[in-house]
TORDO-508065 format. One line per field, with one value per residue (C-alpha): y, x, z; residue number from 1. Coordinates in nm, 3 decimals. Each point is the difference from the previous one (the first is absolute). Layout:
y [Y | ...];
x [X | ...];
z [Z | ...];
nr [NUM | ...];
***
This chain:
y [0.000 | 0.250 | -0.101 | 0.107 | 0.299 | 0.129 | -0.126 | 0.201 | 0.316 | -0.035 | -0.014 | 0.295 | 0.221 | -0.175 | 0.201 | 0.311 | 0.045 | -0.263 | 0.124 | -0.047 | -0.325 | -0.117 | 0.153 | -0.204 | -0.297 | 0.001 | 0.131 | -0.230 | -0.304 | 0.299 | 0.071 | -0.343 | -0.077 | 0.292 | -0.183 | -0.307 | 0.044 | 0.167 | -0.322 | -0.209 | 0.241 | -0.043 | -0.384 | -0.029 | 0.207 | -0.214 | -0.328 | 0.157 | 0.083 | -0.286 | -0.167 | 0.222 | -0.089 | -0.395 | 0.093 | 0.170 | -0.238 | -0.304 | -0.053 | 0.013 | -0.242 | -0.227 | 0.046 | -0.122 | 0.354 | 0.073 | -0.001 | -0.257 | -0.243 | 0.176 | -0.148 | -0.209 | 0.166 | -0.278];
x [0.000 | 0.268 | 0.205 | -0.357 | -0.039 | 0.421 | -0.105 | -0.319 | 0.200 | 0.284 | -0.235 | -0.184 | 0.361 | 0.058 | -0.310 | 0.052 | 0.330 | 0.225 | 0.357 | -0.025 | -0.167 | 0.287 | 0.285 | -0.232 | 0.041 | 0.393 | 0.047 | -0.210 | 0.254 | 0.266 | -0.221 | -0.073 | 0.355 | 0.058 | -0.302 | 0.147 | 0.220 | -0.300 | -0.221 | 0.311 | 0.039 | -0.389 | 0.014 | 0.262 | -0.165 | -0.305 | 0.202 | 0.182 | -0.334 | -0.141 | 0.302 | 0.000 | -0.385 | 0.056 | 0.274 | -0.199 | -0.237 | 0.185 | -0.017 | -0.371 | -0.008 | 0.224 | -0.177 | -0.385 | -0.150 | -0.176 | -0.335 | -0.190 | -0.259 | -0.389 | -0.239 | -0.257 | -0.347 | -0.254];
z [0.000 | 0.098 | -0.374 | -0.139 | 0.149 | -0.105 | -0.374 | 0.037 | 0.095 | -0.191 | -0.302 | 0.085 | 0.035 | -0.339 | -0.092 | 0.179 | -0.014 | -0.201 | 0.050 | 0.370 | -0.050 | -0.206 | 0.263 | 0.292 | -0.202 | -0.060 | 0.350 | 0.213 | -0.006 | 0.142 | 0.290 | 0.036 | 0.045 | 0.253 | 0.222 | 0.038 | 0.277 | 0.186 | -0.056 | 0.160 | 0.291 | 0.054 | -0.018 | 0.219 | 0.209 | 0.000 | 0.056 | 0.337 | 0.120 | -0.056 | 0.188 | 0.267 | 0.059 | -0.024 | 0.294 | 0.206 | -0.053 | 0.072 | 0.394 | -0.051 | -0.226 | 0.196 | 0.283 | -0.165 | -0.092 | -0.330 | -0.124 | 0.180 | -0.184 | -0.055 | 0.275 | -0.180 | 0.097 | 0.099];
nr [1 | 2 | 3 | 4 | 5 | 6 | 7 | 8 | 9 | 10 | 11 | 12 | 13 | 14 | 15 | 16 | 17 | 18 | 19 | 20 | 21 | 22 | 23 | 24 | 25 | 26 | 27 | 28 | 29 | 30 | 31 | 32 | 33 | 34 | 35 | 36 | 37 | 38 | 39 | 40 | 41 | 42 | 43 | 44 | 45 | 46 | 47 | 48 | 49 | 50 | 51 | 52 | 53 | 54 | 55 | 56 | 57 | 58 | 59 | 60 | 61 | 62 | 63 | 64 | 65 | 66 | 67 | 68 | 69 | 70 | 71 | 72 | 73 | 74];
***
């Protein structure tokens, strides 16, 4: 859905205003490139979160805490 909607809007500045269309087209892989090392900060950040909650977690878990099993209404 989100591909749809860029195609949508990149033909519409194709209509509007075609140079700029052209110069979004050649210079999106460019920018692309330039927000990769972003998206790897950002999952890394994600994945020492995640560890850090599993740690906390942990004596919990050891110790028989969780979510416990529904009670079956009668």
């Amino acid at each position: 859905m989100k591909t749809l909607i860029a195609l949508l809007a990149w033909c519409l500045l194709l209509v509007l205003c075609w140079p700029l269309a052209i110069l979004a087209l050649v210079l999106w892989p460019l920018v692309w490139l330039l927000s990769l090392p972003f998206r790897l900060v950002g999952i890394t950040f994600t994945a020492l979160f995640a560890f850090l909650a599993a740690l906390l977690m942990l004596p919990a878990r050891l110790l028989g805490g969780g979510p416990r099993p529904a009670a079956a209404s009668t």
